[in-house]
N, C-alpha and C positions, 0 to 999 in steps of 0.2 A: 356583593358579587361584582366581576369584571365582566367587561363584557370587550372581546378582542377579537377582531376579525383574524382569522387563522389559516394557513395555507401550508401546505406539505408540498416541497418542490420534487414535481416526478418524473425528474431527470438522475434526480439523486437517488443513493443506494447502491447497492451489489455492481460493480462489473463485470462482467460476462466471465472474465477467468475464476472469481468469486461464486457466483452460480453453478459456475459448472461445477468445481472442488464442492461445494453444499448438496449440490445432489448426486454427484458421486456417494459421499457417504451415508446422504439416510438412505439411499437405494442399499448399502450394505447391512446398516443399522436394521433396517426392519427386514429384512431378510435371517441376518446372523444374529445380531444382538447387541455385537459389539463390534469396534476397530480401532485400533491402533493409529494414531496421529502424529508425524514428526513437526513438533511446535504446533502453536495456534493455526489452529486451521481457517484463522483470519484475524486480525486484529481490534480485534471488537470482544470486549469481556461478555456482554450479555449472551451474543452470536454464543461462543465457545460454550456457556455456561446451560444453555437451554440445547444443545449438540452433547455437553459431555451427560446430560440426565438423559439421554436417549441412550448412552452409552458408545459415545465416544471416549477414548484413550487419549490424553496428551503425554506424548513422551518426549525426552532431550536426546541429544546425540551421545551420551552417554549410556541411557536405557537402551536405546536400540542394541551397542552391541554385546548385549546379554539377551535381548530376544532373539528365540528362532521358533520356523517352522510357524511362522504371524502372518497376518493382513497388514499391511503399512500403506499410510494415503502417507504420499509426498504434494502439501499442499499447494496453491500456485505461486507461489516466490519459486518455486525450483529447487533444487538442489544441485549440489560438486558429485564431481565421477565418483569422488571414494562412496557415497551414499549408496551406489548402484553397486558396487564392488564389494562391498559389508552385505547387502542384501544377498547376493548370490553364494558369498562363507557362510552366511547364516540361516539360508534357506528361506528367507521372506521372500512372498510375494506382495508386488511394489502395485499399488494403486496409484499409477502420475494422474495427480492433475497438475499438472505444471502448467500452467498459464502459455500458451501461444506463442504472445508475444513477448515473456520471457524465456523461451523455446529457440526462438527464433534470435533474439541477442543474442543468449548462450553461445547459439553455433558461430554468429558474426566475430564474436571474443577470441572464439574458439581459432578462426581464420588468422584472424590479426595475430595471433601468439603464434601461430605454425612457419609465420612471414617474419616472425624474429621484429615485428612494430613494438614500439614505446608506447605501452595504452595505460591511459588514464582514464579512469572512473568517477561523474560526479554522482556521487549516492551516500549513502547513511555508512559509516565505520559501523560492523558488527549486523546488519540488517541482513534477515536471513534472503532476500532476492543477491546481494550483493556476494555474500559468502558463496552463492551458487555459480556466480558472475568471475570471482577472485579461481575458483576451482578449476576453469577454466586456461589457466594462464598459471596452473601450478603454484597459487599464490602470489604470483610475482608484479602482475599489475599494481598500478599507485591508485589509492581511491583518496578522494577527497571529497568534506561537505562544504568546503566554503574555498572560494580560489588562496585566503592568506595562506591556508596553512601550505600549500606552493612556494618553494622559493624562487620564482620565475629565473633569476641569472644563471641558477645552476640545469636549469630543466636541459632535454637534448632539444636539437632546434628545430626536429620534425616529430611533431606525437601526433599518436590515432585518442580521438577524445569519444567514449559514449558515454550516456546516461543510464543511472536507474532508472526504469520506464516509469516508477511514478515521481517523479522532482517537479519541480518549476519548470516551464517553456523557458520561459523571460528570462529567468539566472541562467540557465544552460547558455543563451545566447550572449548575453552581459558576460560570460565567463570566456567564449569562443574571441567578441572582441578586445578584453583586457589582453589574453595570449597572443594576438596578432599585433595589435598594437606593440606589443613586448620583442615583436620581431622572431616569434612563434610560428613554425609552418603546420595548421592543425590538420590534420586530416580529420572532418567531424562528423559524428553520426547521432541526428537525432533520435533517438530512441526512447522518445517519451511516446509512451500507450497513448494512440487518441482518446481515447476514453476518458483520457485525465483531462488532456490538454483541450478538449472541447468543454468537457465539464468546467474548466476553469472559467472560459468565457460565457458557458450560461451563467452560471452563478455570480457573476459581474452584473448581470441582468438583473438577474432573479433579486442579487442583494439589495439592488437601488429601491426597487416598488414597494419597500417596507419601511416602517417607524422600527420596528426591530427584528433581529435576525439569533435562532436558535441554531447552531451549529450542532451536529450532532454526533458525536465521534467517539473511537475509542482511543487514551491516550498515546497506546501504539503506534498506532498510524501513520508515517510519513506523509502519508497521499492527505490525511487528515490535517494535519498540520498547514500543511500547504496550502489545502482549500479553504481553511478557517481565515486562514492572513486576506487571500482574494476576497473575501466577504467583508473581512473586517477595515481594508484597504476601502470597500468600497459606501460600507456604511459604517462610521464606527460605534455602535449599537448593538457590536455581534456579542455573544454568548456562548462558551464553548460547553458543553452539557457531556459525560457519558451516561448518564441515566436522568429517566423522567425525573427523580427525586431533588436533582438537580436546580432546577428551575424553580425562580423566586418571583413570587408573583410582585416583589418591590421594584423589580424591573419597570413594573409595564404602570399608564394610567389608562383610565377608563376610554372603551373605543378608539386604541389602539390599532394598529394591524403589526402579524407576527408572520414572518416567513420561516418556516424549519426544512432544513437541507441539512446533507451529509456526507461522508465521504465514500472513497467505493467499495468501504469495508464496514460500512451502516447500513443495518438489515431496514428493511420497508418497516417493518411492523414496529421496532422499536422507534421509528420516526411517528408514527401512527401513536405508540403509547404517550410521549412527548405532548402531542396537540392532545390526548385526551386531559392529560394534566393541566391545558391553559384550559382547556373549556372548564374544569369542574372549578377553576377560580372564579 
């Protein structure tokens, strides 16, 4: 037997735009039965997988327009106008939980493009908050994950820059200075979710006071991603897990301590099942 001091970080898990889209739908689920989901209604396989046995629906943007006369949750990445526009040819009623604070970009995008700006996107190519982000701008915005694929001498010499709300602080900013530097005039709009960007500095915290560190993610996850590098930056002992089955007790010696954190798309309980698996070692 091991014997490992263990700790569940409870700062981690769901944020608030995550929560709310999860109880949107089992408020319909145990009412109706069932609902319709456009994409993961989080990124997190276990989350979806214990949501679709209640009977949730995951559908693509291609099933949608063959349904009609349905329930549709539009999870909190958001969605593009055409989404809203298919829903009312096809008789869906749209259950938003579109995230707030993706809500709230949307419209900012939305400005910028009406003003004829040069807006650049740092975020995921293909991530569905982005695709909601890109709809906005008729497609036409530049999104990038990494400032290379930029050919800065061709760029125009005034852009409007936001962010996917869940990215890196530190790259956003490291990305604002190379543009400037380059003799770049940005117009920049941080738009990283607090939610991320404070989690990022607990979890700097949180990672230090342990011999080792269970990351707990699904490999979806951008915000995941992200938060795993901040831990593993900080201890390098991390561990990236999407399931308790995951974790190898070769990791750990006896009277250890184990910190387990997650991203804001890691359910509580599946962090909970995780430390049940170090305790039965």
């Amino acid at each position: 037997m091991l014997h490992l001091d263990v700790h569940i970080d409870q700062h981690s898990g769901f944020c608030f735009g995550v929560v709310y889209a999860i109880e949107m739908a089992e408020e319909i689920l145990n009412d109706e039965g069932h609902l319709y989901c456009l994409g993961d209604i989080v990124h997190n396989d276990e989350e979806v997988k214990r949501l679709t046995e209640k009977g949730l629906i995951i559908i693509d943007h291609d099933s949608l327009k063959t349904l009609r006369n349905e329930k549709v949750l539009i999870r909190a990445h958001g969605e593009p106008p055409s989404t809203y526009e298919l829903a009312i040819e096809n008789n869906l009623t749209l259950v938003d939980a579109s995230c707030p604070v993706v809500l709230k970009l949307q419209n900012r995008i939305k400005n910028s493009y009406d003003k004829d700006e040069h807006i650049y996107i740092y975020g995921k190519h293909g991530h569905a908050e982005v695709i909601g982000l890109m709809g906005q701008t008729g497609n036409k915005a530049i999104v990038f994950q990494d400032i290379s694929e930029l050919d800065i001498p061709s760029l125009p010499k005034n852009i409007t820059l936001y962010s996917q709300t869940t990215k890196s602080t530190d790259k956003f900013y490291e990305i604002n200075e190379i543009l400037k530097e380059n003799g770049i005039t940005v117009n920049s709009n941080d738009t990283i979710c607090r939610q991320v960007s404070n989690r990022d500095k607990e979890l700097r915290e949180f990672a230090s006071k342990f011999d080792h560190i269970i990351f707990v993610s699904g490999t979806k996850s951008s915000n995941g991603k992200v938060l795993f590098n901040v831990c593993r930056e900080k201890n390098p002992r991390t561990y990236f897990v999407s399931s308790p089955e995951e974790v190898d007790a070769e990791w750990f010696a006896e009277g250890e301590s184990v910190g387990i954190c997650g991203a804001t798309s890691t359910p509580m309980w599946l962090m909970e099942k995780v430390q049940d698996r170090l305790r039965d070692f």
